[in-house]
C-alpha positions in Angstrom: -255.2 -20.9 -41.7 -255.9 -21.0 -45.6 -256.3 -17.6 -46.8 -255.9 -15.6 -49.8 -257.2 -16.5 -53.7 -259.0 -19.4 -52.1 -260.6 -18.3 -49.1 -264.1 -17.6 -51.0 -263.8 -20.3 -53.2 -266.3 -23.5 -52.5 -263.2 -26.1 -54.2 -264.1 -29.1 -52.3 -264.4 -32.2 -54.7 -263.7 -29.7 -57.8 -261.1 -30.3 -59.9 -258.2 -27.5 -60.1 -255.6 -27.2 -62.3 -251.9 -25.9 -61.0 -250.1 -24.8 -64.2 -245.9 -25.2 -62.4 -244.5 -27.7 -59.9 -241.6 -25.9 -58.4 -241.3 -24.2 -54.9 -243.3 -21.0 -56.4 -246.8 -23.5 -56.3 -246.1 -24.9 -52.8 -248.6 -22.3 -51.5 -251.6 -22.2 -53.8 -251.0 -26.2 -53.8 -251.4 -26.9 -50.0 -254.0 -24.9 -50.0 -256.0 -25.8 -52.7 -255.5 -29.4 -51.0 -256.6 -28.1 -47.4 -260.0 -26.9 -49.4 -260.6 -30.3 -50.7 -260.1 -29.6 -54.2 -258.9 -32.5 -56.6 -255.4 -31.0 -57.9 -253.8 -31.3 -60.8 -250.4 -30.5 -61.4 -249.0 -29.2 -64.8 -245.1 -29.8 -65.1 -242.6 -32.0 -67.0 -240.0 -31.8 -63.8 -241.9 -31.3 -60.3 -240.2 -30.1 -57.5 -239.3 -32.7 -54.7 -242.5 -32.1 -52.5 -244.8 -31.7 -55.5 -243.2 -35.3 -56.8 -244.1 -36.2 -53.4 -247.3 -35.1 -52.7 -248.0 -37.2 -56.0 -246.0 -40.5 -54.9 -248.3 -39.7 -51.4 -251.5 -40.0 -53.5 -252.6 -36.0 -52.5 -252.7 -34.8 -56.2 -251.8 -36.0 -59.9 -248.8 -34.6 -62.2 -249.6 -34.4 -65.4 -247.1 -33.3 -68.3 -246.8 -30.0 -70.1 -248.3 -31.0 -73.4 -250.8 -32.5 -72.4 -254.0 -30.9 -74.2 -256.7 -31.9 -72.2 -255.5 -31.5 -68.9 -258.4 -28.5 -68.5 -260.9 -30.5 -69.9 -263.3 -30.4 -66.2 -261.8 -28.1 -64.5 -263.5 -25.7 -62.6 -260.4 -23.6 -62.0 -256.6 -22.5 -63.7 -254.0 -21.4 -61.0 -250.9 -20.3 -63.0 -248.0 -20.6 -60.7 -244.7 -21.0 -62.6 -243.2 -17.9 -60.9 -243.1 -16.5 -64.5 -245.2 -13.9 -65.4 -244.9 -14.4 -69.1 -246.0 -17.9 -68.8 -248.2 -17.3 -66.3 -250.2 -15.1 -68.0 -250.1 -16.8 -71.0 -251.7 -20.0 -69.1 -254.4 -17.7 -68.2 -255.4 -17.0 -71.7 -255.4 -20.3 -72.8 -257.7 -21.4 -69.8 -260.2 -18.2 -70.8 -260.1 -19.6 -74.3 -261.6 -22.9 -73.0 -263.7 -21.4 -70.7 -261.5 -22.1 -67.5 -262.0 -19.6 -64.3 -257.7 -18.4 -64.1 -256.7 -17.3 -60.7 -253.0 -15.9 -60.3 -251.4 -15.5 -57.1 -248.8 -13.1 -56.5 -245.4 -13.7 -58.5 -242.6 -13.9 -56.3 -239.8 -11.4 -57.3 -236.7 -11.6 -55.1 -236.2 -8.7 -52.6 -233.0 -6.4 -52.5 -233.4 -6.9 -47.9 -232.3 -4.2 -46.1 -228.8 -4.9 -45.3 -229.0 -6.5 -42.1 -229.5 -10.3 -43.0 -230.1 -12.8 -40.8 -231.5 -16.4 -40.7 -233.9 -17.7 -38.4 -234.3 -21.2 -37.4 -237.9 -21.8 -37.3 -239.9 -25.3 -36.3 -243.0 -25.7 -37.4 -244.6 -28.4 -35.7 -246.0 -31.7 -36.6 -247.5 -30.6 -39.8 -251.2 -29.0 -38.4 -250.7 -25.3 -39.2 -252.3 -24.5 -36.1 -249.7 -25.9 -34.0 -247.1 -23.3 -35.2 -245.9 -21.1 -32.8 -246.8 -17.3 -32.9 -243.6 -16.3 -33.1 -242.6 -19.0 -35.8 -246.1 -17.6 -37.5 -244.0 -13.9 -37.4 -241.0 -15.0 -38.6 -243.1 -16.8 -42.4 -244.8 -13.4 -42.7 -241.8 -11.0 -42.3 -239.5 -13.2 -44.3 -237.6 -12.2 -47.3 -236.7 -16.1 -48.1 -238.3 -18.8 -47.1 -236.6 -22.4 -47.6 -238.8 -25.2 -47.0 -239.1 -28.7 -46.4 -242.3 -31.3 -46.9 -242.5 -31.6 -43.4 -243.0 -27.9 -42.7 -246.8 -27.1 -42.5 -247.0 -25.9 -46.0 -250.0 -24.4 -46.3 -248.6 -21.1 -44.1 -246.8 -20.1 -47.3 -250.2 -18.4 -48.1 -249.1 -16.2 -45.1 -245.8 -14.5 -46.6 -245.3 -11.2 -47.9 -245.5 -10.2 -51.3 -242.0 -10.6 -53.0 -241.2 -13.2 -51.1 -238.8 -16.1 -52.6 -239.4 -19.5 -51.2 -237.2 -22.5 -51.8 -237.7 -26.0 -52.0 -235.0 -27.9 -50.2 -237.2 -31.2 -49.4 -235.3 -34.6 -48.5 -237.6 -37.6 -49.3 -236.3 -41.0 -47.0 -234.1 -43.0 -49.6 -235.1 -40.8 -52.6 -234.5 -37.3 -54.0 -232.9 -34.6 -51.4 -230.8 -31.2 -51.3 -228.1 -31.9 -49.7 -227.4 -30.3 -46.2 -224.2 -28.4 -47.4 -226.2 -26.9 -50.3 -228.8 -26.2 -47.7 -226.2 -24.7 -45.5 -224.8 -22.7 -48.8 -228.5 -21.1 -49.3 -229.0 -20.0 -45.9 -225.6 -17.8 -45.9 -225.8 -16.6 -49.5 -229.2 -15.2 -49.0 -228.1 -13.6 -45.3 -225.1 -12.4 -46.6 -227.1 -10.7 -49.2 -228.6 -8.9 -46.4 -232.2 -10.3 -46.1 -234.2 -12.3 -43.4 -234.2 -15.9 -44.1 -236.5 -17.9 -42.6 -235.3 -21.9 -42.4 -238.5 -23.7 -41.5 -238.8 -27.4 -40.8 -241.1 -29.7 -39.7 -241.1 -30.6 -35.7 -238.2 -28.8 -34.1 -234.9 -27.9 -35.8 -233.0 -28.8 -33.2 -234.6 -32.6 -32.5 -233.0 -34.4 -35.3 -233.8 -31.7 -37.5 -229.9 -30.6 -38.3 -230.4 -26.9 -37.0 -226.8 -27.2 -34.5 -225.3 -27.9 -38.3 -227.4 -24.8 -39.8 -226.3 -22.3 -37.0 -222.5 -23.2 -37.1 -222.5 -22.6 -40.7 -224.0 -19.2 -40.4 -222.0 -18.8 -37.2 -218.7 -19.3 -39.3 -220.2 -16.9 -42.0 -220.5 -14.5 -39.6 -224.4 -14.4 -40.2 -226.6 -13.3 -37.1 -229.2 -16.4 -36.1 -233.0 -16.7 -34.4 -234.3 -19.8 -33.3 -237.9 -20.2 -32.6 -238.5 -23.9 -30.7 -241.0 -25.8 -32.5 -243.2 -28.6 -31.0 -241.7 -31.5 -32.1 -243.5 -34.8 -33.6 -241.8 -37.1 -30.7 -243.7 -35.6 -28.1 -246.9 -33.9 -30.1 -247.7 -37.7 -32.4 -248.6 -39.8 -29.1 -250.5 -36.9 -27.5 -252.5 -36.1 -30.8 -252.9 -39.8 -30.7 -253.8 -39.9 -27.2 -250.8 -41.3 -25.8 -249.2 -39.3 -22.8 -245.5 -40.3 -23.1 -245.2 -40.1 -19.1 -248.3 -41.5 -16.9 -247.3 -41.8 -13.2 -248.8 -45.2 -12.8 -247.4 -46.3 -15.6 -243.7 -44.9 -16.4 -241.5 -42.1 -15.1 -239.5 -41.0 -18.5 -238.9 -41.8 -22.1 -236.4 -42.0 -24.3 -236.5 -40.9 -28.5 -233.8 -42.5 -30.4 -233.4 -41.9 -34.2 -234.7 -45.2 -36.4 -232.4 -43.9 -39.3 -229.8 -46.4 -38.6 -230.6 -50.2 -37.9 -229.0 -52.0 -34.4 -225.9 -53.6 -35.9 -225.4 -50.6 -38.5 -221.5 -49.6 -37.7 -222.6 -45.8 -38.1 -224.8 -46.5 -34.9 -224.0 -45.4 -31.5 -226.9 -46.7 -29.6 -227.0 -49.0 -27.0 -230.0 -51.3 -27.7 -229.6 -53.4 -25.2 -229.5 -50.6 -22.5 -232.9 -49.5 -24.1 -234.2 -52.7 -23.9 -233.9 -52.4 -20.0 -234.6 -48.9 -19.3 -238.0 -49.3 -18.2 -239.3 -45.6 -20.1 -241.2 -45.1 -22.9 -239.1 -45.6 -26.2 -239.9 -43.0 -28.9 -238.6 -43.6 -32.4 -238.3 -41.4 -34.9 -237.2 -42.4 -39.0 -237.7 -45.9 -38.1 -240.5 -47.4 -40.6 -237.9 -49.2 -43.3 -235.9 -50.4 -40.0 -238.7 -51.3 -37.6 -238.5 -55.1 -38.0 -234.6 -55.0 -37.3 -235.2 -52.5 -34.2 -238.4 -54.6 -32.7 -235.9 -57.7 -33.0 -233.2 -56.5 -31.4 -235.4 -54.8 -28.1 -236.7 -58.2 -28.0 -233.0 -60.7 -28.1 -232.0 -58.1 -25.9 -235.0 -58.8 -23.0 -237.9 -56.3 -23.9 -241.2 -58.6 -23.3 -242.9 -59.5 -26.3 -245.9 -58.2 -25.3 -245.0 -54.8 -24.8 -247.6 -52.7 -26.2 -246.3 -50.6 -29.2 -248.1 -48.3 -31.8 -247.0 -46.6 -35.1 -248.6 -43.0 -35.7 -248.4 -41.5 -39.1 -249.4 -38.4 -40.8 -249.5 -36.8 -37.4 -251.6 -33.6 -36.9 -252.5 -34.0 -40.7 -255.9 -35.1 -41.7 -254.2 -38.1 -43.4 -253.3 -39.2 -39.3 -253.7 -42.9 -38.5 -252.2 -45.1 -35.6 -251.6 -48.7 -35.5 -251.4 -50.3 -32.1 -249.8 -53.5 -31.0 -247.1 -55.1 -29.2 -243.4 -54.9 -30.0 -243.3 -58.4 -31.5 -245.7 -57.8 -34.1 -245.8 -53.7 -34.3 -243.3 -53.9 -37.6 -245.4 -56.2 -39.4 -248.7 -54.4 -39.0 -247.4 -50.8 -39.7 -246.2 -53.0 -43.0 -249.4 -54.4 -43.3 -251.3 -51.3 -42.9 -249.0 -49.4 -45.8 -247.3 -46.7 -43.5 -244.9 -44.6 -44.9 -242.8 -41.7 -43.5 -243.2 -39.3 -41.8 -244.4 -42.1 -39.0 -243.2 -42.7 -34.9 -243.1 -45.5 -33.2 -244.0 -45.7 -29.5 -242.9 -48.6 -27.3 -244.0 -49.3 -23.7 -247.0 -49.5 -21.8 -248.1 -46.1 -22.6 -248.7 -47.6 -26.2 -251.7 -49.5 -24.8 -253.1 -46.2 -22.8 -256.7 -46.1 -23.1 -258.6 -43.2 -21.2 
């Protein structure tokens, strides 16, 4: 779905240069990325899913003053969402014989007077597995706020003028809180323009979208929701593991990870889970697998339950681990997975066509 200033450009393996890390270079950024490029970011304070991006490996930050940042590069994308700046980026690149390409500057729209948000999910992360109507909703969009887990590279899709905001939440690290997520979502409706929350998976499958609607609800905002695939039921099947087979079980269950058995914030019953006899999905689990695999197993599971980890899902990054439930923990450890990851449990996990 990449399109715009890069679609004619041959990037892979080139090195490009991203002069801003806030939520105005999440576009040019992913895809630059989805071309293959080698990307270089240029900003003393990155924005949560730039800083991420970089912690992930995907690209390098690199600090304002650093003077020769464009020594090899075969391309400048200013993208500071100033036009001053942005322009004066370009003529420093020209001077050292550096290609500048600018994207459109995103100015914020006056809307129309009849604001609204809609609650859109955008799937496990493959553009390609957003919805049509969630596609729609990006392009018509006056404000756009954003997550890491949304499938990024759409942003090349929205409108010109349109103001997109980074609200990303990184597991035990830097986050907007969900009030001032809340806050954002009826200031900009009540401003009358079409605000377009998208998330990654499904907003409402542990993705806080009840919490988003009753705030707008009490604000007397109008709200959409478009469903979006969600990464419990689309990671097993892009990693070929049907969550039902009739031989093999007849339901599952997906449980949030976020809280280890014994936690007093949890409500689950583990040992109930234990015995249900249906695939167990779960979902935010990587720090707390090793507590969770424990308990399923003091609480009767067999140890040789198949299990497998899938990461990355529906991104080219996407890699599985497969194993049983006594020793799925420590090989998802050993293999370096971090979030966003699922683990599945039961004997779907061992499934081989």
């Amino acid at each position: 779905m990449t399109r715009g200033f890069v679609a004619d450009l041959d990037l892979a393996g080139r090195r490009v240069v991203v002069r801003g890390g806030r939520a105005e270079a999440l576009a040019p950024v992913t895809a630059l990325l989805e071309a293959g490029a080698d990307v270089t970011v240029v900003s003393d304070v990155p924005g949560t899913t730039i800083a991420d991006l970089a912690d992930r490996g995907l690209l390098t930050v690199r600090s304002e003053g650093d003077d020769g940042v464009l020594d090899g590069a075969a391309l400048l994308v200013p993208a500071t969402g100033d036009p001053d700046l942005d322009a004066d980026a370009a003529r420093r690149a020209a001077a050292r014989g550096v290609l500048a390409v600018r994207p459109a500057v995103p100015l914020l729209p006056g809307g129309d007077g009849r604001g609204e948000v809609v609650l859109v999910g955008g799937g496990p992360g493959d553009p390609g597995l957003l919805t049509v109507a969630g596609l729609e909703a990006v392009r018509t969009a006056d404000v756009l706020v954003v997550d890491r887990l949304a499938p990024l590279s759409v942003l090349q899709q929205v409108r010109p003028g349109a103001e997109v905001i980074d609200v990303a939440k990184i597991p035990r690290g830097t986050f907007t809180s969900q009030e001032r997520i809340n806050e954002l979502l009826v200031e900009h409706g009540r401003a009358g323009r079409r605000v377009v929350r998208l998330k990654g998976g499904d907003n409402f499958v542990f993705g806080r979208g009840g919490e988003e609607w009753q705030a707008c609800a009490a604000a007397g905002i109008p709200v959409r929701v478009v469903p979006g695939v969600s990464s419990a039921i689309a990671a097993p099947a892009l990693a070929g593991i049907p969550l039902t087979h009739r031989q093999l079980t007849q339901g599952f269950t997906v449980v949030s990870g976020h809280l280890p058995p014994g936690d007093p914030g949890s409500t689950l019953d583990w040992a109930a889970l234990a015995r249900a006899g249906t695939t167990l999905v779960v979902l935010m689990g990587v720090a707390t697998l090793p507590a969770i695999t424990a308990e399923l197993v003091a609480q009767g599971m067999a140890p040789g339950t198949p299990a497998a980890t899938v990461a990355d899902a529906g991104l080219p990054s996407q890699r599985d681990v497969r194993g049983r439930v006594d020793d799925i923990a420590a090989l998802t450890l050993e293999a370096g997975i971090r979030p966003p990851a699922i683990t599945v449990i039961g004997a779907v996990a061992g499934f081989r066509p």
